[in-house]
C-alpha positions in Angstrom: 0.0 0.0 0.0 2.0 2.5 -1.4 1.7 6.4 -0.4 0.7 9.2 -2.8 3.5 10.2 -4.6 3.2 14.0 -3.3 2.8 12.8 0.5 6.0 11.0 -0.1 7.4 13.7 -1.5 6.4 15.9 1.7 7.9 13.3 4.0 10.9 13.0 2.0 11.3 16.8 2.6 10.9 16.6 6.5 13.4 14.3 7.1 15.8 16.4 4.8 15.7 19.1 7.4 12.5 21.3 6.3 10.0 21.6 9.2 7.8 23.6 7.0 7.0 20.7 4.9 5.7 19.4 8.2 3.2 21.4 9.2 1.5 20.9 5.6 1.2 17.0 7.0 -0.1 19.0 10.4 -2.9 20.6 8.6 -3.5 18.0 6.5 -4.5 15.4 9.2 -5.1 18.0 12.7 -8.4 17.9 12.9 -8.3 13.7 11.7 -6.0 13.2 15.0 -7.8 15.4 17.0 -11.1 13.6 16.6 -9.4 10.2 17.3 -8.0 11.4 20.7 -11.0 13.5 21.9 -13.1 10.3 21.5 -10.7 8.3 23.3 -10.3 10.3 25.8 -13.6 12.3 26.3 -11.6 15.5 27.2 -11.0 18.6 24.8 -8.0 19.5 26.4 -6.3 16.2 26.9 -7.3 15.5 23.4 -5.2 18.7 22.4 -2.2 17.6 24.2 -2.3 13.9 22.8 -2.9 15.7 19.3 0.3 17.5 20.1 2.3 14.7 21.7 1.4 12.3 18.5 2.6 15.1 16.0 5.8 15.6 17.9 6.2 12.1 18.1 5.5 11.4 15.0 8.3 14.3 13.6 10.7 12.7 15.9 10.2 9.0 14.0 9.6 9.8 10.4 13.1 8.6 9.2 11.4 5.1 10.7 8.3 5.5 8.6 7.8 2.8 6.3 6.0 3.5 2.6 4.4 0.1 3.2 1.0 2.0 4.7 -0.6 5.5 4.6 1.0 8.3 6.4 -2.6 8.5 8.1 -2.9 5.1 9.5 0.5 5.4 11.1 0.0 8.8 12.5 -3.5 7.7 13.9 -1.9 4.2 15.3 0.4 6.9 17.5 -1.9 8.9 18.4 -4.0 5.6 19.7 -1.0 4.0 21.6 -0.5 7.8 23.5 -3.9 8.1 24.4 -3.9 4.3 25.9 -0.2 5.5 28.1 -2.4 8.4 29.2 -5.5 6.3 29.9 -3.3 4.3 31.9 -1.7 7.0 33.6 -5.0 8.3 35.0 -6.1 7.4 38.2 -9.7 9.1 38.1 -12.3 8.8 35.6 -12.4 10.7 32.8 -14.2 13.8 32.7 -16.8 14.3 30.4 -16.3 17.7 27.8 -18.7 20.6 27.2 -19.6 20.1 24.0 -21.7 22.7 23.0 -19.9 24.4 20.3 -20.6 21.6 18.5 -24.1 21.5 19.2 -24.5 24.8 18.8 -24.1 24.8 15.3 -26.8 24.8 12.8 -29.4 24.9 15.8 -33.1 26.6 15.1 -33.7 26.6 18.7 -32.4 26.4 22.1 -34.6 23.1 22.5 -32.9 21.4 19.6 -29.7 22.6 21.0 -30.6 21.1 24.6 -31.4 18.1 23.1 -28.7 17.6 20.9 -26.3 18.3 23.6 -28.0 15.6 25.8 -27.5 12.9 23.1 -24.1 13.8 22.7 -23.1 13.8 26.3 -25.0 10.5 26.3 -22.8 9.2 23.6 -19.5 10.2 24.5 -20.5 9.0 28.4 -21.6 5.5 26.5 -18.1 5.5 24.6 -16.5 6.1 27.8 -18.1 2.8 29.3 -16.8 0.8 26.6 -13.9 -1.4 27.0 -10.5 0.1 25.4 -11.1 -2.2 22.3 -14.4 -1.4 21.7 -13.7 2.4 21.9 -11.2 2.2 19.3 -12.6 0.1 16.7 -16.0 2.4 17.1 -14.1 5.2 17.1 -11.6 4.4 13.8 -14.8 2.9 12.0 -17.6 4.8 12.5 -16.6 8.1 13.8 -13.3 8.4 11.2 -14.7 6.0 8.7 -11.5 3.6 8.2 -12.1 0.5 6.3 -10.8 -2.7 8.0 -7.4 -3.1 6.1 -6.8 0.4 7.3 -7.5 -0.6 10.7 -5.7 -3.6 11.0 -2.7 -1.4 9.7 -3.2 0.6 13.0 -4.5 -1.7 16.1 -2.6 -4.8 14.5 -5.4 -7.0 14.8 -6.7 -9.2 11.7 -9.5 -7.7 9.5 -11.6 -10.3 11.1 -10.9 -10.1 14.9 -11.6 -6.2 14.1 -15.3 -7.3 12.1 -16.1 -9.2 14.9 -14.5 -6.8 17.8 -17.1 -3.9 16.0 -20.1 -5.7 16.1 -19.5 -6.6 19.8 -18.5 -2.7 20.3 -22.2 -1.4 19.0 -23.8 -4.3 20.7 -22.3 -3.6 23.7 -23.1 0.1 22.9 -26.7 -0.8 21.9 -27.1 -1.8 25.4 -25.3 1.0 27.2 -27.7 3.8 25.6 -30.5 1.7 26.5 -29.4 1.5 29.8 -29.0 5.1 30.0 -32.7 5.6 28.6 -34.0 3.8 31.3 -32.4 5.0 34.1 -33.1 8.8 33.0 -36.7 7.5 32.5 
């Protein structure tokens, strides 16, 4: 699985010495990190610093990049191992985000708002319930709409384990929001 030609390019010009051919691969895939982290981790802040740490880290290693998968699925597979050393790091729960900028978009009223922001605090308190595994494959297929060959690429887990591992994940999900229907019932 070969990388555009022009990413390569980019990459080839990082490790020559030009940090300003990084930051095109910084704006390229920001907001792509970003997303992963802040769903892992439930937090806008400690999504930012993760999105920061895997950008650094990711400068530091590109000499080791290989051109045998996309630039993407290898920055996203760092950015998924430093949110699990920060998940493990953590002692308390994790803290649930105020989200209403992103409700507040394209809102008539403050009713739809409310109730958008209710279903998304529901969500992101479901993905927080789910086991580590199930958060990620959710998260990589359904909220940054990998395919599983990309996926395996990152977590290192069979196509199949994966197809199996996300059915279990919205199952398991399924049953959390249903929970949480009935208890705020």
């Amino acid at each position: 699985m070969d990388i555009p030609e022009e990413e390569y390019s980019i990459i080839r010009q990082c490790i020559d010495g030009n940090p300003e051919a990084y930051a095109i691969l910084v704006r390229r895939y920001q907001d792509m990190i970003y997303n992963v982290t802040y769903r892992i981790l439930g937090d806008p802040e400690g999504a930012n610093d993760m999105a920061q740490e895997t950008f650094i880290s990711a400068y530091m290693a590109l000499k080791d990049f290989k051109n045998s998968s996309k630039f993407s699925s290898w920055l996203c597979s760092i950015a998924i191992n430093k949110c699990r050393d920060n998940l493990r790091s953590r002692k308390d729960s994790i803290p649930l985000d105020d989200i209403e900028e992103v409700c507040a978009s394209n809102m008539a009223n403050p009713e739809e708002m409310t109730h958008k922001r209710q279903v998304m605090q529901n969500l992101q308190r479901a993905l927080n319930a789910l086991p580590r595994d199930y958060k990620e494959v959710i998260i990589l297929k359904h909220v940054e709409g990998l395919d599983y060959r990309e996926m395996e690429t990152i977590l290192g887990v069979s196509a199949n384990v994966l197809k199996v591992r996300t059915y279990r994940a919205r199952e398991t999900l399924k049953e959390i929001l249903k929970e949480e229907e009935g208890a705020n019932e």
